[in-house]
N, C-alpha and C positions, 0 to 999 in steps of 0.2 A: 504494500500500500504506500503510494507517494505520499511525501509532507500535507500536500493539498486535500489527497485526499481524507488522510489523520483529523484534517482540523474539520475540513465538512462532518465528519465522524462524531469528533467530538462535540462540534455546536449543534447537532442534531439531537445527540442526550442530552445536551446542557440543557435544551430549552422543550424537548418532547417526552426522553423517557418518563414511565409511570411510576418511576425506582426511585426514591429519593439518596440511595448512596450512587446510584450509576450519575444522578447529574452533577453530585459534588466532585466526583471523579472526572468527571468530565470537565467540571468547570477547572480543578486543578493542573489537568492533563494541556487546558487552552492557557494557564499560563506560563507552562512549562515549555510549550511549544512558542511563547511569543518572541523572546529573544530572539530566534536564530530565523525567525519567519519573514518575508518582503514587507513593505509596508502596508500592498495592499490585504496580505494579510491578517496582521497586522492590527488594521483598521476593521476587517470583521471580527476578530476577538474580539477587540475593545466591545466593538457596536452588540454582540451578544451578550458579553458580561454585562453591558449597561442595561440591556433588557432583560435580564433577570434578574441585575439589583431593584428593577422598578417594577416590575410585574409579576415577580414570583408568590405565589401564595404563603409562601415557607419563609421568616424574616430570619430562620439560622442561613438559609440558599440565600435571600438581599443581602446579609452582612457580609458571609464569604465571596458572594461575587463585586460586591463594592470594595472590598478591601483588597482583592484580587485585582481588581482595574488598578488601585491606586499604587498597587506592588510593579504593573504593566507602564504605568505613567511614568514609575521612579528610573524606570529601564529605557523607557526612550518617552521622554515629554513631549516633545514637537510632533512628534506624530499623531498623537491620539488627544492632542488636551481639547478641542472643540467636543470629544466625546467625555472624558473626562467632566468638564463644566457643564455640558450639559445634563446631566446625570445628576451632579449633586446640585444643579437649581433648580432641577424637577423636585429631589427633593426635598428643599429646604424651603419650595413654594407650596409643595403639593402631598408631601406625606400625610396621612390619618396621623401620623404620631407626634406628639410635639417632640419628645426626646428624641426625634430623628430629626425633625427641622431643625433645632437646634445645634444638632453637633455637623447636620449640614451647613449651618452658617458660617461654625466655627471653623469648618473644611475650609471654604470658600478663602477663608483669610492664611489659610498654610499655605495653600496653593497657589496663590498670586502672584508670588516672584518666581513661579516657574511656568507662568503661560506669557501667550504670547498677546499682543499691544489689543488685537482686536476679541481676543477672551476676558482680557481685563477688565474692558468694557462692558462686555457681557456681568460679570463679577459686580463693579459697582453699581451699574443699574436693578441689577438685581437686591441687592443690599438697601439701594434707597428706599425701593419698592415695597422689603420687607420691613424695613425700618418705619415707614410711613405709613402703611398699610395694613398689617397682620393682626389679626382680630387678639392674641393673647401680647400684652404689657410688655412680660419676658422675653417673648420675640424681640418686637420692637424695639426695647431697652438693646439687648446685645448685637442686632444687627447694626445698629447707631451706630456701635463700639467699634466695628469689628469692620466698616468703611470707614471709619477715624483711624482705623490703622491701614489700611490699604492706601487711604490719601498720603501720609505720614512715609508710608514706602515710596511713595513716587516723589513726593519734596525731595527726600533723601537723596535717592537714585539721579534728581538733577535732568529728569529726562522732560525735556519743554512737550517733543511733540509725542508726548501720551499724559494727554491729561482727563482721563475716564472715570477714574476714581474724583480729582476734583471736580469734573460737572457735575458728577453723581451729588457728592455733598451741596451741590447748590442748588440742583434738583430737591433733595430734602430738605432743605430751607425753606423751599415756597413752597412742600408740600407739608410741612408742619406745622407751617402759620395758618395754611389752608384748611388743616384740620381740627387749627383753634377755633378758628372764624367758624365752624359748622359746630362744632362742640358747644359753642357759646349760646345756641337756640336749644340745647338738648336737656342740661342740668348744669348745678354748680360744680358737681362732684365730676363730670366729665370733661367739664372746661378747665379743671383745675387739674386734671389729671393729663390732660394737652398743653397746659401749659406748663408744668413743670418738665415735660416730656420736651419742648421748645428750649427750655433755661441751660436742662443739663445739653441740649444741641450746641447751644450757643455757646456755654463755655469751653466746650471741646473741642470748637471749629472758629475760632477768636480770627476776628478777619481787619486789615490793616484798612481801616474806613472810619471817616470820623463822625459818620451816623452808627457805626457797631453798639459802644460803648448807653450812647442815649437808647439802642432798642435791647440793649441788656437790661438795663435797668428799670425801664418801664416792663419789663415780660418780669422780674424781678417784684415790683410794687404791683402786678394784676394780679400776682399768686397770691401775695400779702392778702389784697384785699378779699381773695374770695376764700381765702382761710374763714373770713370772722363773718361773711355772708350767713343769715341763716334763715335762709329758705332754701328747698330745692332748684328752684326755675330764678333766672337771673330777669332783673328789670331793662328796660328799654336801651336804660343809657346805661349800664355796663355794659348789655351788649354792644354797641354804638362803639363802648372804650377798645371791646377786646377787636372788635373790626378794623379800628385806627391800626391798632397795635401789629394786627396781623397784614395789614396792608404795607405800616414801614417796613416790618422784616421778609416781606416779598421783593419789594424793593431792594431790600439790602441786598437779597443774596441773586438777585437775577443782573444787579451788575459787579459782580466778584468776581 
């Protein structure tokens, strides 16, 4: 049996047998074969492990073939990272499980300095996304984090034309002001919960502008206020204040 046809062999158990030790064997047998394989080989290991990290019924079968991809990525990067990335933003967007989302964010930020300019992209848009968007706190909270380091890698690195991660972060700016401003018609308790979600933004991502500092500290004095608020539902003119507020820091960061 040729190389070629070994690996049809093997991605055929990995992803058909009814055996659950024939497809970890299998999935094993496609990393062991990926070293020494063409690229376009290669490229269909990868593309199989990624579809049985994502669609295997068995989460022992997604962890070994996820981990198994990222063992194939350590071996040759440039080859497979468009497969790679995409994998762990399905699912760090799209898992049932949060403790999967999760250490897929945390992925997201190992892996950065070893993809390439237009994955990185991929990377921080996705981060903003999650950061701005994800129904649970904890998300939210460590995706912030975790494009605050990926921006931080590319200052460092000095590289002018990859700048992905900081459009990303300015991307979040206007989409966190954006989701003060709707918070603000909803409770006290959710506005205050976007807006401190805004403060810790703000001081993470400290921008050389001489409007920063004044929409610090007004997002600083709106938390104050709506600490000692006590009703549920805010009145007219707070809301009015928090819309001001969310409009300068849209501003701010759309020209950063």
């Amino acid at each position: 049996m040729s190389d070629v046809e070994a690996i049809d062999q093997h991605r055929k158990t990995a992803l058909d047998s009814p055996y659950s030790r024939d497809r970890e064997e299998a999935i094993e047998a496609l990393t062991t074969a990926f070293p020494s394989a063409d690229e376009r080989d290669q490229q269909r290991i990868a593309e199989t492990l990624r579809e049985v990290a994502l669609e295997s019924a068995h989460r022992d079968e997604r962890e070994l073939a996820k981990d198994r991809l990222f063992d194939c990525f350590e071996n040759e990067s440039g080859t497979i990272d468009t497969v790679l990335v995409g994998m762990v933003t399905e699912i760090a967007t799209e898992s049932k499980f949060s403790e999967e989302r999760l250490e897929a964010i945390d992925a997201l930020r190992e892996i950065y300095s070893e993809i390439g300019e237009h994955q990185r992209d991929v990377v921080g848009k996705t981060l903003a996304e999650i950061a701005g968007n994800a129904t649970r706190e904890e998300e939210r909270r460590k995706a912030r984090r975790r494009l605050s380091d990926v921006a931080r890698t590319e200052r460092e690195e000095c590289d002018t034309s990859d700048k992905g991660a900081d459009e990303a972060v300015d991307y979040l700016g206007e989409s966190l002001a954006e989701h003060l401003e709707n918070a603000a018609t909803k409770s006290r308790e959710a506005c205050l919960q976007r807006a401190e979600e805004l403060f810790e933004f703000l001081d993470e991502q400290p921008l050389d502008d001489g409007s920063y500092e004044e929409v610090r500290e007004d997002v600083k004095e709106l938390m104050e206020a709506l600490e000692i608020v006590d009703s549920e539902t805010l009145a007219d003119d707070r809301i009015e204040r928090v819309e001001r507020i969310s409009e300068r820091t849209k501003r701010l960061y759309a020209r950063a």
